[in-house]
C-alpha positions as CSV (number, residue, x, y, z in Angstrom):
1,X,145.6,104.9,139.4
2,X,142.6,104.0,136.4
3,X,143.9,101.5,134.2
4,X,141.3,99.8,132.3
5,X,142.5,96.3,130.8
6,X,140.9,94.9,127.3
7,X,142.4,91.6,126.9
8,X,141.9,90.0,122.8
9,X,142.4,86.8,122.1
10,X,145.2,87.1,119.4
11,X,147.3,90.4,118.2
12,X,145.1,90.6,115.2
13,X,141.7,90.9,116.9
14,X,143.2,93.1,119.3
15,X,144.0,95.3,116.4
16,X,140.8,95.0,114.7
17,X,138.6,96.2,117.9
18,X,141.5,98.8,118.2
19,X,140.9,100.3,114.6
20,X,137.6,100.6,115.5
21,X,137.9,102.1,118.4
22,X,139.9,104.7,117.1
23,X,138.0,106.1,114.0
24,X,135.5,106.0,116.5
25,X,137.3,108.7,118.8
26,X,138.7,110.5,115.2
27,X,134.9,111.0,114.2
28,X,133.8,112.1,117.2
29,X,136.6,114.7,117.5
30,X,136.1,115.6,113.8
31,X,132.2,116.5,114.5
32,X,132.7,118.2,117.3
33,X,135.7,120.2,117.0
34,X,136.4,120.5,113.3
35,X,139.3,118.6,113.9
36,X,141.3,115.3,115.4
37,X,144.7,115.1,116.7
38,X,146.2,111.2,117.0
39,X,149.7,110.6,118.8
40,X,151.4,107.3,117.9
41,X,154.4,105.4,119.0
42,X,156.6,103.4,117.2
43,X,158.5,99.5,117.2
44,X,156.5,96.6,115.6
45,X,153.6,96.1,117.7
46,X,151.3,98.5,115.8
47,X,152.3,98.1,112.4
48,X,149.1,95.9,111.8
49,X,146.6,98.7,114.0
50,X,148.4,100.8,111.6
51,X,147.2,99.1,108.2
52,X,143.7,98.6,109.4
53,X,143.8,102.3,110.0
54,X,145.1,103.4,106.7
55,X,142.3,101.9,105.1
56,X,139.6,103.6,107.6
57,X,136.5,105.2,106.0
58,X,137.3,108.6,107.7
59,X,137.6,112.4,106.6
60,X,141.5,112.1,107.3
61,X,141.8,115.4,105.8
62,X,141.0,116.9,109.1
63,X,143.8,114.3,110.8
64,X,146.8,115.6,112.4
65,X,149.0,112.7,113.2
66,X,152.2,113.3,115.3
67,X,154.4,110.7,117.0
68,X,155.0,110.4,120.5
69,X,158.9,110.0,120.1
70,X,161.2,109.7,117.5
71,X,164.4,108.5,117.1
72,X,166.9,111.4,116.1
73,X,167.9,109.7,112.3
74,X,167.3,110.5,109.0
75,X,164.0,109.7,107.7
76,X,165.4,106.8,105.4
77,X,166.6,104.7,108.4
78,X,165.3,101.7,108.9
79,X,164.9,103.0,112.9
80,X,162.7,106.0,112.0
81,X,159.4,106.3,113.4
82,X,159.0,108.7,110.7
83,X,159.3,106.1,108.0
84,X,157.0,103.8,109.9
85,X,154.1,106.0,110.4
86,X,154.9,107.1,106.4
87,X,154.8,103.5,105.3
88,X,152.2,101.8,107.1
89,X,150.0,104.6,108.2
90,X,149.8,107.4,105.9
91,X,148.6,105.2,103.4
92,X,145.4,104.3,100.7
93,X,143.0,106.5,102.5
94,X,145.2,107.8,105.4
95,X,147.6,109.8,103.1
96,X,145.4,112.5,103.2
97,X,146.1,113.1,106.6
98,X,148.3,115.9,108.3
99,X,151.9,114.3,109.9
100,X,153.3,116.8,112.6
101,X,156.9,115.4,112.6
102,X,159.5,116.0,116.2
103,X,162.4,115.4,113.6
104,X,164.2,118.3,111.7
105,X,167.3,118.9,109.8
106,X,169.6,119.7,112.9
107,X,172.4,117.9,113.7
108,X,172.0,117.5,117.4
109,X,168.1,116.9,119.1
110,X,168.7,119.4,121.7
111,X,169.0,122.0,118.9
112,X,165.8,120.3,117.6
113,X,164.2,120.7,121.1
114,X,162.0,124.1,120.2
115,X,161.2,123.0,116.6
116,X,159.7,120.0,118.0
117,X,157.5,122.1,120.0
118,X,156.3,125.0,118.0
119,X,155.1,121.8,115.3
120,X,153.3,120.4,118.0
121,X,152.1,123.9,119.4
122,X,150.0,123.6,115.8
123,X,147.6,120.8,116.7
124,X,144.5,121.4,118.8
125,X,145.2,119.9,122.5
126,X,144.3,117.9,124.3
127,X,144.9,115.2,121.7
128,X,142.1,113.1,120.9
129,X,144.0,109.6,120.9
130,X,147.6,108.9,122.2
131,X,149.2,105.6,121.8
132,X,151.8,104.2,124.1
133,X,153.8,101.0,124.1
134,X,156.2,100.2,126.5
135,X,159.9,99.0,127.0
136,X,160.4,95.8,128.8
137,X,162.8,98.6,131.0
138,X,159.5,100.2,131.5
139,X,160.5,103.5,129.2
140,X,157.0,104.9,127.4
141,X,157.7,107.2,124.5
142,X,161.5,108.1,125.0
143,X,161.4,108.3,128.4
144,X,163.9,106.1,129.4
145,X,165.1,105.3,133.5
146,X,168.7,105.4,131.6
147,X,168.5,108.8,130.9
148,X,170.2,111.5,132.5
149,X,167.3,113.4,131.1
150,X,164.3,111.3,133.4
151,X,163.8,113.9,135.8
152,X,163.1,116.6,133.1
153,X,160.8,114.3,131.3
154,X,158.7,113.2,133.9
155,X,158.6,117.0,135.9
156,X,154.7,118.5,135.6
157,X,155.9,122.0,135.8
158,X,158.7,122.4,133.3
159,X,156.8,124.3,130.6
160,X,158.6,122.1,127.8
161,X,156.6,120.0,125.6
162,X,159.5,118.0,124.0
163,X,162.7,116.9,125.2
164,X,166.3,115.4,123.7
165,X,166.6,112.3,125.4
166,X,170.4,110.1,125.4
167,X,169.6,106.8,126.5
168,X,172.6,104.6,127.8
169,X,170.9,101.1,127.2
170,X,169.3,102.1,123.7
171,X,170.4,103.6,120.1
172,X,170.0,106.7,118.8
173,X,169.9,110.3,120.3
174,X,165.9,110.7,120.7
175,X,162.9,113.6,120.8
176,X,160.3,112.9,122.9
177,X,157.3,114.4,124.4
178,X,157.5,115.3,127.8
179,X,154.8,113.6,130.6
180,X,152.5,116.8,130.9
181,X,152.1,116.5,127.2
182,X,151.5,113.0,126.9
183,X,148.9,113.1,130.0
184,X,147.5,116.1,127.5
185,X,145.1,113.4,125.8
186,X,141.5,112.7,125.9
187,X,142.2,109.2,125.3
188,X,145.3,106.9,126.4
189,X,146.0,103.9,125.1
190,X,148.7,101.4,125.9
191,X,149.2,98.7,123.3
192,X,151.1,95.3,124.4
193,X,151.4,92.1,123.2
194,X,152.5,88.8,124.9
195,X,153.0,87.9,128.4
196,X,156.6,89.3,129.4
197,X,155.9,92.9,128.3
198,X,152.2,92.2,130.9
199,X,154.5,91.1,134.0
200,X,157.1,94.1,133.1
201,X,154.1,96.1,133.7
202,X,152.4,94.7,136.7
203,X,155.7,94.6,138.4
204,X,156.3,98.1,137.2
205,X,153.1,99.5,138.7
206,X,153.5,96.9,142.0
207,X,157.1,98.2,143.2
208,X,158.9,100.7,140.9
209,X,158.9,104.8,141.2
210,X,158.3,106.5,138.3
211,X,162.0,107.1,138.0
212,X,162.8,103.5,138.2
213,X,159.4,102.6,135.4
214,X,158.1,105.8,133.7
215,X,155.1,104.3,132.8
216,X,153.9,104.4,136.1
217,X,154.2,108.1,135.6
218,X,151.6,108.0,133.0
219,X,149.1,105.4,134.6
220,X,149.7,107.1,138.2
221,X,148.2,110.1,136.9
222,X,145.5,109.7,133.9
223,X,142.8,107.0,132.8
224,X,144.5,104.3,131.0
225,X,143.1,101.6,128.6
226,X,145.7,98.7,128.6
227,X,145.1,97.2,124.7
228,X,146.4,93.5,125.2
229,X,146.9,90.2,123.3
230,X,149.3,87.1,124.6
């Protein structure tokens, strides 16, 4: 286990050395590969990383942006990570980014399942930048210890790159990416703010299985920068 903690002071300075850090990463894979691939997550903790970014002198022509899990509702829902990344992100001079979206027109996400990965099949791997948060369950991305779908998530050797997830304890019929392809990153971030969601994961990595927490499934296995702010 490598997790690396950067403690800020507040949640806005915490997004400002964030921002920086990023474009940072996005140039770097930019000049050296033509290219850069950024994974997000949604909820409300990184709508302010996300308007410093949109504003980020960058080439985001050469950007592919995709999200780490979505919520399986139309794009006009107030619960879509979609929407969120479109209205906070790909903004001023982030709209010329690419957004790789997990959501399509079928009814059901398990019908969405191979859609999901051929879009994400299209972006250069391993992504440059992936950006976790965290459930105070411990889920990361969608997968949650609810699920009947946990195992599947968190196998290394499935072959699947997405999965439909139905979580008992949370809204909403869900995509997610699966662990392999969330450990399939150059860079891991997870971003946190205020105490409980620290002590969910302390206690997480000091007693749960991966089963029980599944982010212990991603810090267990990869280098791990912990972005925090009370």
């Amino acid at each position: 286990m490598a997790l690396t903690i950067e403690s800020y002071e507040s949640p806005d300075v915490l997004s400002e050395a964030f921002a920086s850090t990023l474009c940072s990463i996005l140039k770097t894979g930019i000049q050296t590969r033509g290219r850069a691939s950024l994974v997000v997550s949604g909820g409300r903790t990184p709508v302010a990383l996300f308007e410093l970014l949109s504003n980020a002198d960058l080439d985001w022509s050469k950007v592919d942006i995709t999200l780490a899990d979505e919520r399986w509702v139309d794009e006009q829902d107030e619960a879509s990570n979609t929407r969120l990344v479109k209205e906070k992100l790909l903004q001023n001079k982030a709209a010329a980014a690419h957004f790789v979206p997990l959501k399509s027109a079928h009814a059901d996400a398990n019908e969405g399942v191979n859609e999901a990965e051929s879009n994400i099949a299209s972006m250069a791997q391993p992504f440059d930048a992936l950006i976790l948060g965290m459930g105070e369950d411990g889920h990361t991305a969608s997968l949650f210890p609810c699920s009947e779908q946990i195992n599947d998530g968190l196998a290394m050797s499935s072959g699947r790159t997405c999965i439909a997830v139905t979580p008992t304890t949370a809204p909403h019929q869900r995509m997610s990416m699966t662990l392999p392809t969330l450990l399939n990153s150059r860079n891991i971030f997870l971003h946190l703010t205020g105490e409980r969601k620290k002590e969910v994961l302390t206690e997480a990595l000091d007693n749960a299985t991966e089963a029980q927490k599944p982010i212990t499934a991603v810090v267990n296995r990869a280098p791990v920068t912990l972005m925090w702010a009370p």
